[in-house]
Residue, then its C-alpha position, 0 to 999 in steps of 0.5 A: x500500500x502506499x506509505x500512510x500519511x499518520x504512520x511512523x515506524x517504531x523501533x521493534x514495535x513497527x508500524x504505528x499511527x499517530x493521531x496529528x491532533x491528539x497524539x494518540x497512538x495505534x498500532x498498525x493491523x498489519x504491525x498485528x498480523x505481522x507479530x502475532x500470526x505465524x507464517x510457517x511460509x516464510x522459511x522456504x521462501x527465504x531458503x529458496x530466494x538464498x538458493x536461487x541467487x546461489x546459483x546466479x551467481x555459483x562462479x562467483x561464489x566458486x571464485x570468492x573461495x581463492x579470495x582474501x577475505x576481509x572484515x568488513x564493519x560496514x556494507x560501503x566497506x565490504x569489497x564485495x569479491x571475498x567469501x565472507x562478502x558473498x556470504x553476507x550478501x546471500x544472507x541479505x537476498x530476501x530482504x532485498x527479494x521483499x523489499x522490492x516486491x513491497x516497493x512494486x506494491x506501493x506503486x501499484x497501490x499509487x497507481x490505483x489511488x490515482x485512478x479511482x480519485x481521477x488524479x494524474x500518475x506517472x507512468x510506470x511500465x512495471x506497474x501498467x500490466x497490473x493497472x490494466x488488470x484493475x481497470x478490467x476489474x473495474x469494467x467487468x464488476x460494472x463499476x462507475x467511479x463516480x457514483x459506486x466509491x465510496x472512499x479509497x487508501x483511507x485511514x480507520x481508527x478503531x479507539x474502542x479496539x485499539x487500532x489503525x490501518x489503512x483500507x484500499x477501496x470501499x466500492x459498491x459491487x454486484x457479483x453473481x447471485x446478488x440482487x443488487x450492489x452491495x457495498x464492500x470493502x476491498x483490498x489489493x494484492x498484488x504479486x509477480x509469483x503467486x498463482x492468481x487465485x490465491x490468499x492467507x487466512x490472515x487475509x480474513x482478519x485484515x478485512x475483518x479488522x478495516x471493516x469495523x473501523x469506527x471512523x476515518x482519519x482525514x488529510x487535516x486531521x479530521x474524522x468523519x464516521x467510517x461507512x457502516x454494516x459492511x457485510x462482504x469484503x474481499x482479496x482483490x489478486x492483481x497479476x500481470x495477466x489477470x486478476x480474482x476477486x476472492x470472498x473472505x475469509x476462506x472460512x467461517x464468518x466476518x465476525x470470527x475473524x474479527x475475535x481472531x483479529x482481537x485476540x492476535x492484537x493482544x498477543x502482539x500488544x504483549x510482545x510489544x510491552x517486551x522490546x528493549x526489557x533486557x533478562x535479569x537472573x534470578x540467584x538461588x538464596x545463599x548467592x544473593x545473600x553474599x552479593x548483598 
């Protein structure tokens, strides 16, 4: 998504919102997601971009073994050729592999703001396979931009809860078997590698979270009521060549993902507490007695 105006990062405790008025603060629902929810998935797909990058580069790697290795205490000072040196750089790989798809992310996520609120954004040719996926979307689902959104990259706070985030789209939508439109909440993912009809369970408890939003954080600071009794929210998959939309949860009701949502935010709430708490050991009697 794109970088959320009243959103700061915290050293070991993520993504913040800031109220610019009251100085309130909330944690991120993503920030909760990404401390409390176990994502078994992400070992292989570190071991696997480490593994791919390997064998980029296996004559680079061969060669760096006849090298002098350096010690480094800084990345501008490692030269780059050595073992040590293509160590670390192997070791960095998925951060890189991560931060680059976030980047596209955040672009991608630009480039649908721009459009839906009818704004210029630049050309980007990486992002226009994608863009053009949404505007598919867009006429297929028949949704007039004028009259069918409702609000767009919007910043909800929920006080009673305890929490903030930032939803992609709330739109007016009819799918098969629908009478008529209903409004929804929304929310891009986009990927250059996942299958196109594909999602988490946390999915599920982002939308659950967005969806009882209690108000929306306006530019100036101000708040007006959040759009009410959303019922239907979903994963909307952008690709390259093609797109999904795709009902959450998986499983189980809006509601239960919600209470799964809360009980995650006290976990992370929790692990939050315990940043920068060094460990104190505790003596058995007779050794406190003689340090005293």
């Amino acid at each position: 998504m794109t970088d959320p105006k009243f959103a700061q990062n915290m050293p070991g405790k993520g993504r913040w919102y800031v109220h610019p008025h009251t100085g309130e603060m909330w944690p991120s629902v993503t920030n909760v997601l990404d401390t409390a929810v176990s994502k078994p998935a992400l070992v292989p797909w570190a071991a696997k971009a480490v593994a791919e990058k390997a064998m980029r580069e296996l004559p680079l790697l061969v060669a760096s073994m006849v090298v002098k290795p350096c010690s480094p205490k800084r990345v501008d000072e490692e030269c780059g050729k050595c073992k040590t040196c293509r160590l670390k750089q192997l070791k960095r790989e998925p951060g890189f592999v991560k931060d680059t798809a976030a980047d596209l992310g955040t672009r991608i996520h630009a480039w649908a703001e721009g459009h839906v609120l009818d704004r210029p954004v630049v050309y980007d040719p990486e992002v226009e396979p994608f863009g053009r996926q949404l505007l598919r979307f867009f006429d297929e689902y028949g949704v007039d931009l004028e009259k069918d959104i409702e609000a767009s990259e919007a910043t909800i706070v929920n006080r009673k809860v305890g929490y903030a985030g930032t939803g992609d789209l709330w739109v007016r939508l009819r799918v098969e078997g629908w009478a008529r439109k209903r409004l929804c909440l929304i929310d891009y993912k986009s990927s250059s590698t996942r299958p196109r009809v594909s999602a988490y369970p946390e999915n599920g408890m982002q939308l659950a979270a967005l969806a009882n939003a209690e108000t929306l954080l306006l530019d100036d600071g101000s708040e007006v009521e959040a759009p009410k009794g959303i019922k239907d929210v979903f994963v909307l998959t952008l690709r390259k060549d093609g797109y999904a939309l795709i009902p959450m949860p998986l499983t189980g009701t809006l509601q239960e993902s919600f209470a799964g949502f809360q009980g995650a935010l006290a976990a992370a709430n929790h692990l939050h507490s315990q940043y920068g708490v060094k460990p104190v050991e505790a003596l058995p009697v007779a050794a406190a007695k003689a340090v005293a």
